[in-house]
N, C-alpha and C positions, 0 to 999 in steps of 0.2 A: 274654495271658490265654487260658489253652487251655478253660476253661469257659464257659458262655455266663452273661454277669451277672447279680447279681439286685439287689434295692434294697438290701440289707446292703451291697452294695459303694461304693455312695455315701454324698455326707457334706452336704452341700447340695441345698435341693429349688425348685423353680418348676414350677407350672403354667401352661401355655401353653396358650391357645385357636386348635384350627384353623377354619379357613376354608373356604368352599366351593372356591377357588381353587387352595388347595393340592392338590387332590387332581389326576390327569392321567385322559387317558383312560381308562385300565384302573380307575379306581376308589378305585385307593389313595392316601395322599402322596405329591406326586412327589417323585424320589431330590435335586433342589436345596435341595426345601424342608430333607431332614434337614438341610442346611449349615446354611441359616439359623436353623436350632432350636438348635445347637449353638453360632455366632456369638453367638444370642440369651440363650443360659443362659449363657454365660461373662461378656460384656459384661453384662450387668444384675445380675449378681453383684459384678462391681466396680465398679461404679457405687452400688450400693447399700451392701456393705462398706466403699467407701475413704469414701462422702460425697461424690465430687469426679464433676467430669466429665473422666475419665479420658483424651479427646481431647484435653483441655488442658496434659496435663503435660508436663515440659521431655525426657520420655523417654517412648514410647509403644509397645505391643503392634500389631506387628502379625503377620499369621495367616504362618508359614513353613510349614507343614505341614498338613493337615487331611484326615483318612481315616474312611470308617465299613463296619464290619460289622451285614449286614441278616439280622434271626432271622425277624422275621415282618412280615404288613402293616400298616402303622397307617394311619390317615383318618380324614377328616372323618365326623359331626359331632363326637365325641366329644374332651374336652380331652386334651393330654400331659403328663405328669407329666417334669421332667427332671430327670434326679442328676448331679450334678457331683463331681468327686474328681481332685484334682491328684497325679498321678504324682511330677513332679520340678522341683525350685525349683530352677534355675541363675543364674548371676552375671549374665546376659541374656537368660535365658528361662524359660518357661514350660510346663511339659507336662499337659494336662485329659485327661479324658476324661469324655463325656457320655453317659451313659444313658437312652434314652425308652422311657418306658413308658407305655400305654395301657389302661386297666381293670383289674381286679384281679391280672393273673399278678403274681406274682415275677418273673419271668425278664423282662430288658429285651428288647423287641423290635428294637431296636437299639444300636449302638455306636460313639460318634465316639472319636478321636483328634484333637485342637485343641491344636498348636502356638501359645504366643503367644512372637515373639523381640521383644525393646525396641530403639528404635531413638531417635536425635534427632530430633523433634519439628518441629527445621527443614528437613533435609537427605534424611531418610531413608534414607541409604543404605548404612548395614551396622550390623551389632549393637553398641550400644554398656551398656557394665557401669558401676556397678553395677547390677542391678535398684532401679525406683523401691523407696524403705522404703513407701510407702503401698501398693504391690501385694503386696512380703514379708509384709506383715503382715497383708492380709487371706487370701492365700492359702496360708499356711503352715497355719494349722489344717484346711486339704482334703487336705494330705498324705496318702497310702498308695499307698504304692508296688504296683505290679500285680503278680500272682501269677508 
């Protein structure tokens, strides 16, 4: 996406409360926490979409990928607004992308990239297809593919 986001570009929302913790020395979020905010709006989105505890299933997400573009500062105290919006449903995976934003702008202050690929649940160790029907179905309607 060569523009910087705004909330029109998302399709799902969650408010996220920070922490005194999260911020680092200089003041701002630290760059780990954006991971965990992005971990946190994807997973609590299908958690709450499928009904299920999504760790249990005989095929499961985990993170192959995960990158973010930084617009401006975010921190504490104030809460995070997250948009979620799925790029691309494949046969064993997943592609998000997550938006956070902080106070009134439009414009996201940052930008994840969240890879989820499925894997078996016992073994772990390489992708296996189909994708669960219970994550097609809650995450196909976040569909929109990026500019």
């Amino acid at each position: 996406m060569s523009r910087r986001p705004t909330r029109a570009d998302y399709v799902a929302w969650r408010t996220i409360t920070t922490r005194w913790r999260d911020d680092d020395a200089y003041g701002h979020l630290n760059n780990a926490t954006y991971y965990e905010l992005f971990d946190t709006a994807v997973n609590a989105f299908l958690y709450e979409s499928t009904g299920l505890d999504v760790r249990s299933l005989p095929r499961i997400g985990v993170v192959a990928e995960t990158s973010c573009r930084y617009y401006r500062e975010l921190g504490f105290p104030r809460p995070i607004e997250t948009g979620l919006v799925v790029d691309k449903v494949g046969t064993s995976s997943v592609i998000y992308r997550i938006g956070l934003f902080q106070g009134e702008s439009d414009e996201a202050a940052a930008e994840g990239r969240f890879v989820h690929v499925y894997v078996d649940n016992t073994d772990r160790s390489r992708p296996v297809a189909p994708l669960p029907d219970e994550i097609r179905v809650a995450v196909t309607p976040l569909l929109r593919p990026a500019d």
